[in-house]
C-alpha positions in Angstrom: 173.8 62.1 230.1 176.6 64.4 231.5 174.5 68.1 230.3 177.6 70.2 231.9 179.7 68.6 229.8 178.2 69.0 226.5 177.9 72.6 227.8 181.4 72.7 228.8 182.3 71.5 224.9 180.0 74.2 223.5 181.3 76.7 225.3 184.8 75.8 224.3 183.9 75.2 220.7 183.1 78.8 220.7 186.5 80.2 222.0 188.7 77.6 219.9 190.6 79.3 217.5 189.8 78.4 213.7 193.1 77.3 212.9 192.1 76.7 209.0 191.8 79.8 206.6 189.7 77.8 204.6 187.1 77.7 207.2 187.2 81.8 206.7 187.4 82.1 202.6 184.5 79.6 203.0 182.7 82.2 205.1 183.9 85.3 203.0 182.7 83.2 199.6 179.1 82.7 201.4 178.9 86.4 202.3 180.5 87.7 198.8 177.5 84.9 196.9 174.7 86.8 199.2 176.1 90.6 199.7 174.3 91.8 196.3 170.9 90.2 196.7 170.6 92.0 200.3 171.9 95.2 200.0 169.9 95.9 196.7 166.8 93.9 198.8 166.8 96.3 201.6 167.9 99.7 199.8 164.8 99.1 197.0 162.7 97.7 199.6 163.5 101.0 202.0 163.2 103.3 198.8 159.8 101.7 197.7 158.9 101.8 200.9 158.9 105.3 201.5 157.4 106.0 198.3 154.6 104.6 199.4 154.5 106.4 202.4 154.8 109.9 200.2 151.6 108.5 198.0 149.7 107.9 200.8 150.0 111.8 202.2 149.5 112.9 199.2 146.2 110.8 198.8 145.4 111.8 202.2 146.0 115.3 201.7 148.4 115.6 204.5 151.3 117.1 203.0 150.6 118.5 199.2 148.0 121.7 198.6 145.3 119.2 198.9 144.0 119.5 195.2 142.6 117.1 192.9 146.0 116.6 191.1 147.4 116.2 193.9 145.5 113.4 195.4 145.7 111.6 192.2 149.4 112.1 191.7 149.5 110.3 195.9 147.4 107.4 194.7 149.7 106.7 191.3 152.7 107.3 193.6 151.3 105.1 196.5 150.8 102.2 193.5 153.8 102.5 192.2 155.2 101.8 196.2 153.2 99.2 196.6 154.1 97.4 192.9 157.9 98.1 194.2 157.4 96.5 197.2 155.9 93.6 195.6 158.4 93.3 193.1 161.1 93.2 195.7 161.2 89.7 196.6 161.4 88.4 193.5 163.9 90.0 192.5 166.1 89.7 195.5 165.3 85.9 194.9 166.8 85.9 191.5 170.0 88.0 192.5 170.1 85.5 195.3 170.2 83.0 193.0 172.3 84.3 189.9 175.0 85.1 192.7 174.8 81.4 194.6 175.2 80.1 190.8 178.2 82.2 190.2 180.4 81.2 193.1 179.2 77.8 193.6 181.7 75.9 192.2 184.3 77.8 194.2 182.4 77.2 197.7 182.0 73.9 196.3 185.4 72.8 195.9 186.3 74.4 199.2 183.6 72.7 201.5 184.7 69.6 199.9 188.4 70.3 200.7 187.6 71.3 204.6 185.3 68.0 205.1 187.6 65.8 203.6 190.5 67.4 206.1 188.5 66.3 209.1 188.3 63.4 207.9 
């Protein structure tokens, strides 16, 4: 087995121009079907995230005027972070999924149309 020239081909495979549009409102479709789930998946997950972190110096009295309410109102807040961040999968799942459903047909039709042009 000749390994420099499979490399050779993989290099070039790289560099070839994609001569089809298809190929690229294949790509955009795929990106547009997924670009909901992970911006809401990391903005939540960022936001829950850092609520957490605000419940947890509060709870350990390291910002707040270290009272009794103040403690309790770090360990609801720090829950409330922590039911966020376990909420946040699932749902990105879901919007995953409600958005692969709603453009599937489209990406579909156009991977059917690119794979029956090589052919």
């Amino acid at each position: 087995m000749n390994t420099d020239k499979i490399f050779a081909e993989s290099i070039a495979n790289e560099y070839a121009l994609k001569d089809t549009s298809k190929v690229v409102a294949l790509k955009k479709l795929d990106k547009k079907a997924k670009s909901k789930a992970n911006i809401f998946g990391y903005i939540f997950g960022i936001v829950m995230t850092l609520v957490l972190g605000v419940g947890m110096c509060l709870a350990m009295r390291v910002i707040g005027d270290g009272s009794p309410v103040s403690v309790a109102a770090g360990i609801i807040t720090g829950i409330g972070g922590i039911v966020g961040i376990g909420i946040n999968y699932p749902v990105y799942k879901k919007m995953l999924e409600s958005g692969k459903r709603k453009y599937a047909f489209e990406i579909m039709q156009l991977a059917k149309e690119i794979s029956e042009a090589d052919e």
